[in-house]
N, C-alpha and C positions, 0 to 999 in steps of 0.2 A: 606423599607430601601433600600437603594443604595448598588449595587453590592460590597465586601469589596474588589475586586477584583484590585479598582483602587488605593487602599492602598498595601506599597513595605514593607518588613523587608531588610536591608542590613545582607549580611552575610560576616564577616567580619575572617582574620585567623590571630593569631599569630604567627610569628617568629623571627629572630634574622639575621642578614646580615654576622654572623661568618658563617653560615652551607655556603657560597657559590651560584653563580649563578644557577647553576645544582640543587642543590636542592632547591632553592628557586622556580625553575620553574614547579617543581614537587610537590610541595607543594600548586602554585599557580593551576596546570592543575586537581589535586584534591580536592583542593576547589569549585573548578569549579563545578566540576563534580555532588558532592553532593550540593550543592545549585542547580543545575540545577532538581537534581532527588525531592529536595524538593519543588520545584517551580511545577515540573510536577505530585506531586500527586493530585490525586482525592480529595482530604478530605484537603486540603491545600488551605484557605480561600482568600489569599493577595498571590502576587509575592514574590516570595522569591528573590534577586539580588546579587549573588555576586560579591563586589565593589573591593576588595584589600586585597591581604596580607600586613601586616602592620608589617614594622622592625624596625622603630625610633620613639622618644618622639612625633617630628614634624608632622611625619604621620599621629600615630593616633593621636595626637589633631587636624589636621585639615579632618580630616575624622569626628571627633563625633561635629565637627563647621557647617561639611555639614550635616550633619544628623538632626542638631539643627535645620537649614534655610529650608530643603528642607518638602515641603508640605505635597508630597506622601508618604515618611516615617514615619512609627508609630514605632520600633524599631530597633533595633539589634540583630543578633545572632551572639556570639562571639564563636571563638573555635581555641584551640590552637592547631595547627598540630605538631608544633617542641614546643621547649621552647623559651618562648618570657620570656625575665625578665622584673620582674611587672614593676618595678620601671618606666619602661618608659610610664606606662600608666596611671600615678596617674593623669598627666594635662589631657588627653581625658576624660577621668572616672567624673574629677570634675566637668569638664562644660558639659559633656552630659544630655539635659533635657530630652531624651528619652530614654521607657524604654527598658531595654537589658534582653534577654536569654542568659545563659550558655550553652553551647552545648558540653558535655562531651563526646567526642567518639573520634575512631579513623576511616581513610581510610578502613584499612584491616580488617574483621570480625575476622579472626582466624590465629593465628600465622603462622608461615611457615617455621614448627622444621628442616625441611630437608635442607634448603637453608638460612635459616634467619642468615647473618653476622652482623656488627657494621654498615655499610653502611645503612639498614635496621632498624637498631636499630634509629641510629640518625636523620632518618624523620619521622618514626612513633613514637613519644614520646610523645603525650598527656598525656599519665597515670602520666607524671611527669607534663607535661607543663601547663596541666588545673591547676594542683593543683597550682603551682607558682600562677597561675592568679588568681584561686579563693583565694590566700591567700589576694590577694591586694585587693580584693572585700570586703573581709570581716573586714581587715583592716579598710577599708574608711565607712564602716560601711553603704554599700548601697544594698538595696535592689535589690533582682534578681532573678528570678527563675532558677533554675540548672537543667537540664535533661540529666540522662546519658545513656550510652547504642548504639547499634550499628544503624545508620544514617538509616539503611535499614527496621528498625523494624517497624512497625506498633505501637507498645505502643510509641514510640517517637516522630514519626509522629503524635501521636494522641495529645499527652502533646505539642507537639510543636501547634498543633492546636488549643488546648487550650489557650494558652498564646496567640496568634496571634490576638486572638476574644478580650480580655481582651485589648490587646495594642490597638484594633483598636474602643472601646467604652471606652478607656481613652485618645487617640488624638480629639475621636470626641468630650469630655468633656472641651476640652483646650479652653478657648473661647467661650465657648457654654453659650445660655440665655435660662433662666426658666423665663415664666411669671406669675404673683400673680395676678391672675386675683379676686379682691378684698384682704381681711387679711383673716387670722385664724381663726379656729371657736374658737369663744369666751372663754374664761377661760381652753382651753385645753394646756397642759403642751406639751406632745411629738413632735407634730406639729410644734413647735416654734423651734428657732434655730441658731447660729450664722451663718448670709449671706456672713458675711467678711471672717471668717473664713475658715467657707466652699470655695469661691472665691480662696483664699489663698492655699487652700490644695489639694482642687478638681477638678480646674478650670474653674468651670462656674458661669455665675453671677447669682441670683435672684433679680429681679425690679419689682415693685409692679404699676399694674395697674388698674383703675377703671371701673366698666363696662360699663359706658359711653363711655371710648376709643374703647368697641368694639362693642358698641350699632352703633357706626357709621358705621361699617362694616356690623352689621347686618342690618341696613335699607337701606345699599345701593344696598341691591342685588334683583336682579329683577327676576319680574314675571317666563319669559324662564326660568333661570338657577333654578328656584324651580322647575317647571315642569319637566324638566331634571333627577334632584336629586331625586324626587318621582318615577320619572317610573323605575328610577334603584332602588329604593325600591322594587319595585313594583314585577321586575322581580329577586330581590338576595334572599327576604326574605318572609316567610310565613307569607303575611300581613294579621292582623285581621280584619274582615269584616268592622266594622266600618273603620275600615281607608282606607279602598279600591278608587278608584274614585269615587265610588258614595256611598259612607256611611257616615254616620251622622258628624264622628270626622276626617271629610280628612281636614279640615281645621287645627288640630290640627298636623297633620301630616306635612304638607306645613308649620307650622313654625316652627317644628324641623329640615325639609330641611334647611330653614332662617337663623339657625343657625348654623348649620354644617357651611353652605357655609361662614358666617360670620365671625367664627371663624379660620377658615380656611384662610380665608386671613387675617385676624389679622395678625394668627400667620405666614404665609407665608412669608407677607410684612415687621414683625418685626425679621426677620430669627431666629424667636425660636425653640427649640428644645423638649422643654416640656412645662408644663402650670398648675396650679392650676386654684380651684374656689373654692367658698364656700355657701352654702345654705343662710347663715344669710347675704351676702352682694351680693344679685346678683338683683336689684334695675331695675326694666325698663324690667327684661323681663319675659315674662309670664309664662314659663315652664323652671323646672332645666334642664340644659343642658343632655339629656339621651341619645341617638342614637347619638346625634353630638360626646360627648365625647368616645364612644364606636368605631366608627369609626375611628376618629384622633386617638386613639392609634393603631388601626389598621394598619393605614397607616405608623405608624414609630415615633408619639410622645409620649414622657413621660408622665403622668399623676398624680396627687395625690390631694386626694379628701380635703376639707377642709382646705384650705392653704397648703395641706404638699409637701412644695418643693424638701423636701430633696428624699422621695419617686418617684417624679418627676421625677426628675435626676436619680435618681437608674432604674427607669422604661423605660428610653431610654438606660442606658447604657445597660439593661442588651436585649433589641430589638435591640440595635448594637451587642454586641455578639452570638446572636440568625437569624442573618441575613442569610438568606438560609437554615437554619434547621427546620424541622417538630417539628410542635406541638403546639406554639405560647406561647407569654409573656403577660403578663395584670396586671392593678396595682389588688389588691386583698385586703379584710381582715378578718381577722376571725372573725366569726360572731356568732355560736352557736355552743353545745358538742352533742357529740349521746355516750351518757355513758352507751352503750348496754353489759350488761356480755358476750356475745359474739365476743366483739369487741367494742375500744371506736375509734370515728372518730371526725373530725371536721368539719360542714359546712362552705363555705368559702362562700360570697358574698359583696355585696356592696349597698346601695340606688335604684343606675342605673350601674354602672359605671364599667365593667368587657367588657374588649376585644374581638372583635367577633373571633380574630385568637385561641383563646381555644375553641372555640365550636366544642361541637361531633359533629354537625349537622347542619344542614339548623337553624338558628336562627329564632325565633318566633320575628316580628314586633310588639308591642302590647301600649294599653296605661293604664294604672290604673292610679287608685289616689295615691296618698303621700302624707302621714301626716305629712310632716315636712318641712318645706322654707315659706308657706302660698302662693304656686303659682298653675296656673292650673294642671290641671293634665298632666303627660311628657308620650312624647314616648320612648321606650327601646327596645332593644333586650335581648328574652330571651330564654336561652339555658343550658343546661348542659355543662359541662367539659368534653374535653376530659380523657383520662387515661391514665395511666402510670406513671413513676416515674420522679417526679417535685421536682423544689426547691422554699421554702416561703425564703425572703430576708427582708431586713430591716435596713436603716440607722439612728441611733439618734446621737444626740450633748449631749455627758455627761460633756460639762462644759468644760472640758481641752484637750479634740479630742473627736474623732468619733471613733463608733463602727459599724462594721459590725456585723450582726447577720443571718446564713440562716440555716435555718432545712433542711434535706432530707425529704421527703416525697414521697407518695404511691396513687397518687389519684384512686376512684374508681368513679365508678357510682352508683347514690342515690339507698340506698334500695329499696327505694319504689318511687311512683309516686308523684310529690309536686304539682300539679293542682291550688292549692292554693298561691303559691309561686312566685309573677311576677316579679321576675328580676335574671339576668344570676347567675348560681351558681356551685362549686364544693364541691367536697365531698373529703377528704385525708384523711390519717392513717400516723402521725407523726412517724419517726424515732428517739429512739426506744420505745417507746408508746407514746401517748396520756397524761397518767400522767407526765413520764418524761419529755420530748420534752417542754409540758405548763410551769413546775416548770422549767426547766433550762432558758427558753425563757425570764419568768417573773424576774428569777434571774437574768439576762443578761440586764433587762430593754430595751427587744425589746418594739417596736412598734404596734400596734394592727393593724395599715396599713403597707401593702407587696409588694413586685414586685414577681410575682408569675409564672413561667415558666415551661415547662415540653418540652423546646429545649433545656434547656444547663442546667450545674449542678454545687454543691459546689464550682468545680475546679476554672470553666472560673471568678468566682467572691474572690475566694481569690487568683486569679493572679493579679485581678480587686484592691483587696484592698493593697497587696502588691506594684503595683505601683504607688497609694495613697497616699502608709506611713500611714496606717488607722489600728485600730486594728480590727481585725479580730476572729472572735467564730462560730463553729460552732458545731450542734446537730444531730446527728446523729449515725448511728448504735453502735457506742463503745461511748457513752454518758455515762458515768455515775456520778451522781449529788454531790458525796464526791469530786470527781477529776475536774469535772467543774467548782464548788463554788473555790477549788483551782485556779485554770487555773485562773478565774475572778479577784481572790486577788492579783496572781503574777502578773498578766497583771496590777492592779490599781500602783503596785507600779515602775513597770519597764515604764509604761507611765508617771509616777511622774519625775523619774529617766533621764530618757531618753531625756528631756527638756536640762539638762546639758551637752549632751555628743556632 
C-alpha cells in the first residue's frame, strides 16, 4: 500500500466574529498550535493541516466546497474553540461529502483557579461550543465520530488515528473498481449482492469480466519476466524440491509465475483495486490461481474468493487501514471447530488463497492436488498465522442495507503440527467463546468469508461503517446472545424506519 502519508485531514476551528480581532487571533495561533502537534505525532498516519478558523455561513460552506474538490483530503477535524452558533453551519455540514471528526477538547489541560477571569472564560469555551455544534450534528442527523479529552493525550491521539485509517480506506473506496473475474459460485446465496447498491452507498463499482480478458494478459508475458518472477521465488520462499530449477514440477511453477504476472497487469492496466474469481468459471487456464492470488493481496489488493466482491472491497479497505502496521490483513474463512474441553477454537483457511503478510514465517512454496475446479494441480504458499489479537469482518446485503459484522478474536498457533494440511492456515479463539461468537455470527447472518487482520481492530472498521451509513454489529467480550438477538431486532426496525427520516 502507498504511504497514507500523502492523504491531509483539514483541521478546522469554530468561532463567531462578536469575540473581536484579539481574540480571534488567539484562537487562530492555537489552532495552529494543536494541529501542528497532531500532524507531528509518531502514530499520526496522514497530515494533519490546519486551514481556518471559520466565523460565517459563507466561510464554512466554501471551506467544506474545498474540502469536497480537493484530492489529498479524506476528512475533517472540526473543534470549537469559542462558540460558533450552529445555525451557520447547516449549508457546510449539508454539502460536505467527506467524512468529519469531532474533536472535543480544549487549549488548556487544567484550569487556572488563581488567575482565570472572563477574558479567559470567553476563549476557552468549548465545553459549551462543541455542544452548540454537536447539537446541529445530531440535528441533521449525520454521522460522525466525537473524540473527547485533552489534544495532548495519547488515547486521543490514538482514536483520532483510528478514524484517520478508516477516512483514508473510505476516500480510497470512492471511485474505486472490483473486478468479477468470471460470476458466483453457483447456487450460493451470501456471495450474491446488490452492485448498484453497494456503488450507491460504498463507492466502488463491481464489473464483471471473463477470463478470456485476462487470458490475454496472461499469454502475453514473456519468457524473461517468468524467469525473473521464479528466482524471486526462488530466493523469498522455502521452495519444494520439485519445483526447484531442476525438479520435476518447475514447469508447473513458471506458470504460476504466468499468472501472477498476468494478472497483475490486468489488474494494473484496468486500475482495480480488488478482484474476485471463481473455481467453476476460470475456462483456459490450467491451475486455480494460488501463489498469484496470495501475493496480489500482498501487494495491497482486495480479494474474495468465489465471486465475493463484497469481501473484496472489505479486504482492501481494511489493507488501506492497516497501511504501515504489523501484523498483516488477508481475505480468510472459517473452515473447521476444535471443540476441545479444554478449549473450543476455530481453524480458519481457504482452498489456496490466504495472504503471505500473516505469516509467522518464511512461507512454504509447495504444489498439491485439489479436488475441486478439474484443473492441474496449483502452486501455494503455505504457512501458519501469525498471533495475537485479530479481527474476522464481514459484509452481506440483507435486502434493504448492509451489514457489517467483525468478532474480536485471539489467534494462536496450531496445537499440533498439520503436516497434512497444504494450504496457509490459522488457528483463533473467538471472543467471548467459540459457542457464543458462532451463534451470534450465525444470528447476525455473517458470511462464512472474512477480511481477517491482526493490524488493526473493531475500532478502525466501525469508524469504517459509520462513514458508510452501514449497520454496524459487533461480538465481542460483553456479547451476550439475549442483548444481541435484541440489538439485531432494534437495528431491523430502526433500518426499516430510518428509510423515512
Amino acid at each position: 500500500m502507498n504511504d497514507l502519508k500523502q492523504y491531509e485531514v483539514w483541521f478546522v476551528a469554530g468561532s463567531q466574529d462578536l469575540y473581536g480581532a484579539e481574540t480571534l487571533a488567539k484562537v487562530a495561533a492555537n489552532s495552529k498550535t494543536i494541529a501542528q502537534a497532531l500532524d507531528a505525532a509518531p502514530r499520526m498516519p496522514v497530515r494533519v493541516v490546519f486551514k481556518a478558523v471559520l466565523t460565517t455561513p459563507d466561510a464554512i460552506k466554501n471551506l467544506c466546497l474545498e474540502a469536497n474538490a480537493a484530492a489529498k483530503c479524506v476528512g475533517l477535524v472540526a473543534w470549537m474553540h469559542t462558540f460558533s452558533p450552529a445555525k451557520m453551519w447547516i449549508a457546510g455540514l449539508r454539502i460536505l461529502a467527506k467524512p468529519y471528526v469531532h474533536l472535543h477538547t480544549q487549549f488548556n489541560r487544567e484550569i487556572p483557579w488563581a488567575t482565570i477571569d472572563m477574558d479567559f472564560m470567553n476563549l476557552n469555551q468549548a465545553a459549551h461550543g462543541d455542544r452548540e455544534f454537536g447539537f446541529i450534528c445530531t440535528r441533521l442527523r449525520q454521522n460522525r465520530k466525537v473524540i473527547a479529552g485533552p489534544w495532548e493525550d495519547e488515547g486521543v491521539r490514538a482514536a483520532l488515528d483510528v478514524w484517520a485509517r478508516a477516512a483514508c480506506a473510505w476516500h480510497d473506496a470512492q471511485g474505486g473498481k472490483i473486478a468479477r473475474i468470471g460470476d458466483n459460485m453457483r447456487e450460493v446465496a451470501v456471495t450474491e449482492g446488490d452492485k448498484v447498491e453497494a456503488q450507491i452507498r460504498l463507492g466502488y463499482a463491481v464489473n464483471g469480466y471473463s477470463v478470456g480478458d485476462v487470458l490475454r494478459y496472461i499469454d502475453a508475458v514473456t519468457d524473461a519476466e517468468i524467469d525473473a518472477l521464479c528466482a524471486e521465488y526462488d530466493a523469498r520462499y522455502e521452495v519444494a524440491p520439485a519445483l526447484r530449477p531442476q525438479g520435476e514440477r518447475r514447469a508447473a511453477l513458471r506458470y504460476a509465475a504466468r499468472t501472477e504476472l498476468g494478472l497483475r497487469a490486468f489488474l494494473t492496466e484496468g486500475g482495480f483495486k480488488g478482484f474476485t474469481d471463481t473455481f467453476e468459471n476460470l475456462q483456459g487456464l490450467k491451475q486455480l490461481p494460488g501463489i498469484a492470488v496470495q501475493r496480489l493481496m500482498a501487494a495491497g489488493y482486495g480479494f474474495g474468493a468465489e465471486g465475493d466482491w463484497k469481501q473484496a472491497a472489505l479486504v482492501r479497505a481494511m489493507k488501506v487501514m492497516a497501511t504501515g502496521l504489523p501484523g498483516g490483513t488477508s481475505f480468510m474463512e472459517d473452515y473447521t471447530y476444535h471443540f476441545h474441553p479444554g478449549g473450543a477454537s476455530v481453524l480458519g483457511a481457504h482452498m489456496l488463497e490466504i495472504c503471505e503478510s500473516v505469516a509467522a514465517g518464511k512461507p512454504s512454496c509447495e504444489i498439491h492436488p485439489l479436488g475441486i475446479g478439474g484443473k492441474d494441480d496449483p502452486v501455494r504458499l503455505v504457512f501458519n498465522s501469525r498471533t495475537g489479537p485479530a479481527v474476522n469482518a464481514t459484509v452481506i446485503d440483507l435486502g434493504n442495507r448492509f451489514r457489517m459484522v467483525v468478532n474480536t478474536v485471539d489467534v494462536m498457533a496450531p496445537p499440533a503440527p498439520l503436516p497434512k494440511l497444504p494450504v496457509a492456515r490459522a488457528v483463533w479463539v473467538p471472543r467471548p467463546d467459540l459457542q457464543t461468537a458462532a451463534t451470534a455470527w450465525i444470528l447476525a447472518g455473517g458470511a462464512h468469508h472474512t477480511g481477517y487482520s491482526l493490524a488493526i481492530g473493531a475500532a478502525h472498521l466501525e469508524d469504517f461503517a459509520a462513514m458508510a451509513d452501514i449497520e454496524f454489529v459487533a461480538i465481542d467480550d460483553g456479547t451476550r446472545l439475549s442483548a444481541f438477538k435484541k440489538e439485531l431486532r432494534w437495528n431491523e426496525l430502526y433500518y426499516h424506519l430510518a428509510r423515512g427520516l
